[in-house]
C-alpha positions as CSV (number, residue, x, y, z in Angstrom):
1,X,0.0,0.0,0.0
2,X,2.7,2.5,1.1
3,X,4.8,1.8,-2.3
4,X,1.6,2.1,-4.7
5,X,1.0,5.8,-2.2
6,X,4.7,6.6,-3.2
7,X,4.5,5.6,-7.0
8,X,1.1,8.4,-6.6
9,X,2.6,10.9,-5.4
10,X,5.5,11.0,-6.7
11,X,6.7,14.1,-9.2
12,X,9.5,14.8,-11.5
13,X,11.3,18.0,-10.4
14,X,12.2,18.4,-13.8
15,X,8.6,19.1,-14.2
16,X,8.4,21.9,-11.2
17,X,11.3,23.8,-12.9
18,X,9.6,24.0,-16.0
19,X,6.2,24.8,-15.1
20,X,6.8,27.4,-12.3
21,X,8.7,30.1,-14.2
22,X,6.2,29.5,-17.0
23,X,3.6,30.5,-14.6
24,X,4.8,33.0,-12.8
25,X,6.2,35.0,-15.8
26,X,4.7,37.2,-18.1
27,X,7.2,37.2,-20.9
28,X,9.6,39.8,-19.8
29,X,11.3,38.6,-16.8
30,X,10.1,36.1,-13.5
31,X,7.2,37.9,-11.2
32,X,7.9,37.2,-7.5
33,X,4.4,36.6,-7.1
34,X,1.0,36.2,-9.5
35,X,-1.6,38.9,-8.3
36,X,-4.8,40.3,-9.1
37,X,-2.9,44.1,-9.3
38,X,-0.1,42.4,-11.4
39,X,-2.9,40.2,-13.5
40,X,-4.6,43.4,-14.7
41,X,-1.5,45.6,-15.7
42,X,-0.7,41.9,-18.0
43,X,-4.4,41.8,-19.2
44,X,-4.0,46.0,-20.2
45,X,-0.2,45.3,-21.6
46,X,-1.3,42.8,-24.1
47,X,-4.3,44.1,-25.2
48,X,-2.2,47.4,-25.6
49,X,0.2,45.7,-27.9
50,X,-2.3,44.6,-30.2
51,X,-4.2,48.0,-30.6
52,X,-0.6,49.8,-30.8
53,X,0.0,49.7,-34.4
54,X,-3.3,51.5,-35.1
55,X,-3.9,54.1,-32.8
56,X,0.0,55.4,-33.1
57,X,-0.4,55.0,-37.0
58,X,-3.0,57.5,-37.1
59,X,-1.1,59.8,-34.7
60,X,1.5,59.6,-37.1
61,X,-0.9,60.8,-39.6
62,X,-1.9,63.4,-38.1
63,X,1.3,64.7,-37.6
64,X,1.8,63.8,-41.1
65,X,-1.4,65.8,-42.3
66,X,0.0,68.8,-40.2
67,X,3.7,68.8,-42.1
68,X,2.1,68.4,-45.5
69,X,-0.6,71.4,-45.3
70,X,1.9,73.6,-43.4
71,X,5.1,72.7,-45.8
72,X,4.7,74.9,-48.3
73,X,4.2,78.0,-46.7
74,X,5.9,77.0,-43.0
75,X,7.9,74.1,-42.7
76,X,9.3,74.4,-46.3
77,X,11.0,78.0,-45.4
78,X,12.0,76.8,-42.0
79,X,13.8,73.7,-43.0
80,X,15.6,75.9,-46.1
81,X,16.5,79.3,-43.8
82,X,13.6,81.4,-46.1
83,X,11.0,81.5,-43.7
84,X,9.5,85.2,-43.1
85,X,7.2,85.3,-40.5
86,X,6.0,87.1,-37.6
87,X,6.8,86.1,-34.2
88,X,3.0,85.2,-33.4
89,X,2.9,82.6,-36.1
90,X,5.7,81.0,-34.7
91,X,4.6,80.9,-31.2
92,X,1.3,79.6,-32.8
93,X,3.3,76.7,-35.1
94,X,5.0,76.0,-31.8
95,X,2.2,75.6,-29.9
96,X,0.1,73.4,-32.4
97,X,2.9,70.9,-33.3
98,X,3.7,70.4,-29.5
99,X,0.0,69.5,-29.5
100,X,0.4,66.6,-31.9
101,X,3.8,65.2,-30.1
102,X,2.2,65.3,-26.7
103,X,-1.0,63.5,-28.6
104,X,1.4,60.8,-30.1
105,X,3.2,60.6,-26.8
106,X,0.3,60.1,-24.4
107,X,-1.7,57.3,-27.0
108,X,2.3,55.6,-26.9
109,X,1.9,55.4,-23.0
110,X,-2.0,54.1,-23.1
111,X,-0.8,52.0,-25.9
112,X,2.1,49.8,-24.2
113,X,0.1,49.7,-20.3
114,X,1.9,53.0,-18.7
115,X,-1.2,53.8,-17.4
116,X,0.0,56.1,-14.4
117,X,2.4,58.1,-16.7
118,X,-0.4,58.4,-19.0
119,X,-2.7,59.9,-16.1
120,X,0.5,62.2,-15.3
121,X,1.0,63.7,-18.8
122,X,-2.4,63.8,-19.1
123,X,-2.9,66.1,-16.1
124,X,-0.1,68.9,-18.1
125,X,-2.3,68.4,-21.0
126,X,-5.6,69.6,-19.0
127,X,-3.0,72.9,-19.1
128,X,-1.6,72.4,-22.4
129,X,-4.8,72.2,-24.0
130,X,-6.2,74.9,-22.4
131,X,-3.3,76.7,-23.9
132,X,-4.2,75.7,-27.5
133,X,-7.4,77.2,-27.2
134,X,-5.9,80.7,-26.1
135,X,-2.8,80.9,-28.6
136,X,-5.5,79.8,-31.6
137,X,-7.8,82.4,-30.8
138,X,-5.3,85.4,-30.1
139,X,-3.7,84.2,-33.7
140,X,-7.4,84.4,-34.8
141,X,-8.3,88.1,-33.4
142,X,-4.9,89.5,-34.1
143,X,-4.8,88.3,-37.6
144,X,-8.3,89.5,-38.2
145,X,-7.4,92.8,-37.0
146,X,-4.2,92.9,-38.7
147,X,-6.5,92.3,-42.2
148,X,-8.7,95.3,-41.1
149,X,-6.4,97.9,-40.8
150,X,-5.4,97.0,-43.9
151,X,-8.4,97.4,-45.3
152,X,-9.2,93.7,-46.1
153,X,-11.9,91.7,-44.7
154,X,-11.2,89.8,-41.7
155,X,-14.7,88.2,-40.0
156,X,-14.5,85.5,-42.3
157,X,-10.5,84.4,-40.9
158,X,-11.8,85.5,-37.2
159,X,-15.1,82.9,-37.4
160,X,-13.2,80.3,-38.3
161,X,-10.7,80.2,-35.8
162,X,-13.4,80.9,-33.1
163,X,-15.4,77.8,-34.8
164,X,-12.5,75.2,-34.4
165,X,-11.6,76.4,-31.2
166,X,-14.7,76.0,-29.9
167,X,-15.4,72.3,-32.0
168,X,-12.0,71.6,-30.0
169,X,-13.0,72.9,-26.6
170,X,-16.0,70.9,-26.4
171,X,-14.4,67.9,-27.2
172,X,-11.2,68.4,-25.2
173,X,-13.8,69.3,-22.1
174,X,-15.8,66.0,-23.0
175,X,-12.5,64.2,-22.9
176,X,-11.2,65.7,-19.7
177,X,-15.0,64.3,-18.0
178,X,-15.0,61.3,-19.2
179,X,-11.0,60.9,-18.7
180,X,-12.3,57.6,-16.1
181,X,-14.0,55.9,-19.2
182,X,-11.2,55.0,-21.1
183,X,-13.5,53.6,-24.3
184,X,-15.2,56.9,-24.3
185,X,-11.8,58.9,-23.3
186,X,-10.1,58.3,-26.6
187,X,-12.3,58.6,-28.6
188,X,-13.5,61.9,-27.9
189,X,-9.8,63.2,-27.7
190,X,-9.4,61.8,-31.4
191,X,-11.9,63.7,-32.5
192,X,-10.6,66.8,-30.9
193,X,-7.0,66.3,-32.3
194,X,-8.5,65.8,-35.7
195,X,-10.4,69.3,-35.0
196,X,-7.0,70.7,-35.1
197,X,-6.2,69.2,-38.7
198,X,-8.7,71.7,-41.1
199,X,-5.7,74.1,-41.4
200,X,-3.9,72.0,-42.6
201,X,-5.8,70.1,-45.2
202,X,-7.4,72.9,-46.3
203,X,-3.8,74.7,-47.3
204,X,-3.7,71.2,-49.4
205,X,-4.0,73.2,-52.7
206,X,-2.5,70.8,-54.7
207,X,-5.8,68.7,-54.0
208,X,-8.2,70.7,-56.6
209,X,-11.1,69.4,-55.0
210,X,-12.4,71.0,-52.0
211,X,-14.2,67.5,-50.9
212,X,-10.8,65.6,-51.3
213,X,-9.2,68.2,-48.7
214,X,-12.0,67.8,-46.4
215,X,-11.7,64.2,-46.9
216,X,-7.9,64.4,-45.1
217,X,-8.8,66.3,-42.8
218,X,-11.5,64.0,-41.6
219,X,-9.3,61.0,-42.1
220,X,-8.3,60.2,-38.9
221,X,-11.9,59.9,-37.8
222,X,-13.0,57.6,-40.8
223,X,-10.2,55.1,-40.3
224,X,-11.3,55.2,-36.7
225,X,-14.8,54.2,-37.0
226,X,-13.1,51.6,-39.9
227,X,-11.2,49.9,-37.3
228,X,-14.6,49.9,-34.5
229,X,-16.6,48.2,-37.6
230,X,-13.3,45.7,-37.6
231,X,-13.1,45.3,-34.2
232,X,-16.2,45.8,-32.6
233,X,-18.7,45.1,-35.5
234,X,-20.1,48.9,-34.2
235,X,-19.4,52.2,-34.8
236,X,-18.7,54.4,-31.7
237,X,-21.0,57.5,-31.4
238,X,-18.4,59.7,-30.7
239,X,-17.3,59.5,-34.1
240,X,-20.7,59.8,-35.3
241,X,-21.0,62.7,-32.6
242,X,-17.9,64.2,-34.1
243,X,-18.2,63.7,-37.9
244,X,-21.8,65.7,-37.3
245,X,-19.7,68.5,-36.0
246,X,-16.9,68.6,-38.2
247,X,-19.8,68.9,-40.8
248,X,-21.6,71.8,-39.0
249,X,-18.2,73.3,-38.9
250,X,-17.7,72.9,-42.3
251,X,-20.2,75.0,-43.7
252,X,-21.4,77.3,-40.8
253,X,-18.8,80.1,-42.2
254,X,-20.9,80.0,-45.6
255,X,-23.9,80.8,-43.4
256,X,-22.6,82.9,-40.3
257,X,-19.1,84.6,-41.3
258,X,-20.8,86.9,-43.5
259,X,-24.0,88.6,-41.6
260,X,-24.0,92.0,-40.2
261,X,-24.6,90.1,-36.7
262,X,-21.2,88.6,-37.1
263,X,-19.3,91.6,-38.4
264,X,-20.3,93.5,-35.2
265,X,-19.0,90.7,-33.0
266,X,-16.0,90.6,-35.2
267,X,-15.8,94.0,-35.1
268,X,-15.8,94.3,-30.9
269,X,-13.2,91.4,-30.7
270,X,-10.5,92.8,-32.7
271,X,-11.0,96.1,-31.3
272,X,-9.4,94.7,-28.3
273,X,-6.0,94.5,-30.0
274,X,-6.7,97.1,-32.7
């Protein structure tokens, strides 16, 4: 009986060396210790890992959207010493390309599981966006101005940098409330980093159709709700949320920039800097 219990229970410890560092690693190096804190930063790496390739490919858009609309008249003449412009549209340039790196920085933190850097850049962001808004409508106002002492109309440039500033603000503000729902988090700052991107596609004169340059510009957003069909068989209604006001956007300055109620409002704003 005792030999049969000892044929039982007997193990290889061949066996026990192989199986314990395969359990109690996670690919990288041995974990002391399996538990439920370290089993959820695993579960959030991996699935990371896969997503990465899209979500920082369409930052990398972006970015590349941004060089592409703004080469010929800024980042052309920077890169070859010819560039003439005032100090405000260099502050502004500033400004709006930091915006992009710190986008493609913080979706490179949510994207490989550094979730508590990601909620630490994200807290300068709350700031930095903020700032975006300010430095785009100053440009906006001064600019305008600027036009109207020359004699040259202005409400139309001053409406449309009040427009995406505000399309931007209410989807950076959305982002920042729903900054604990990560599904609904990134998606809404998506749409407000594609917000950013009419400038640029729409200097994109070597596209002779006006729909093709608003077809960049909403790029990032379609391949977006292209990878939700893939993934998720759905289509997030932020994007829907966002497409309908990229498309209010699009043609309130047709209907708005042009009215006498406008031109009074325009009028009062730059007077301010005038």
């Amino acid at each position: 009986m005792r030999s049969s219990c000892k044929r039982f229970v007997q193990v290889d410890p061949a066996a026990i060396a192989y199986t314990v560092p395969r359990m109690a690693t996670s690919g990288i190096g041995m974990a002391p210790a399996v538990t439920p804190h370290a089993r959820r930063r695993d579960v959030v790496t991996r699935r990371g890992v896969r997503r990465r390739p899209f979500y920082i490919g369409v930052s990398l858009l972006m970015g590349l959207i941004a060089i592409v609309g703004f080469w010929p008249t800024y980042f052309g003449p920077l890169v070859f010493g010819t560039i003439s412009q005032p100090l405000l549209i260099h502050v502004h340039a500033t400004v709006f390309a930091g915006w992009l790196v710190l986008f493609l920085t913080q979706v490179l933190l949510a994207a490989t599981g550094r979730v508590a850097w990601h909620v630490r850049l994200g807290r300068i962001g709350i700031g930095y966006g903020v700032l975006v808004v300010i430095v785009g409508l100053l440009t906006g106002i001064i600019r305008s101005a600027h036009r109207m002492q020359l004699g040259l109309p202005g409400e139309h440039l001053l409406f449309v940098a009040v427009a995406d500033m505000t399309v931007f603000s209410i989807f950076f503000g959305a982002a920042i409330a729903f900054r604990r729902k990560p599904q609904i988090h990134k998606r809404l700052m998506m749409v407000a980093a594609t917000m950013l991107l009419v400038a640029a596609a729409s200097r994109m004169t070597f596209l002779p159709l006006l729909q093709m340059r608003q077809a960049i510009w909403v790029s990032p957003i379609l391949l977006a709700m292209a990878h939700d069909v893939r993934a998720q068989r759905a289509i997030h209604p932020v994007y829907v949320i966002g497409l309908a006001a990229f498309f209010v956007r699009a043609i309130s300055p047709g209907i708005i920039a042009d009215t006498d109620a406008w031109s009074a409002v325009a009028h009062w704003l730059t007077a301010f800097v005038a």
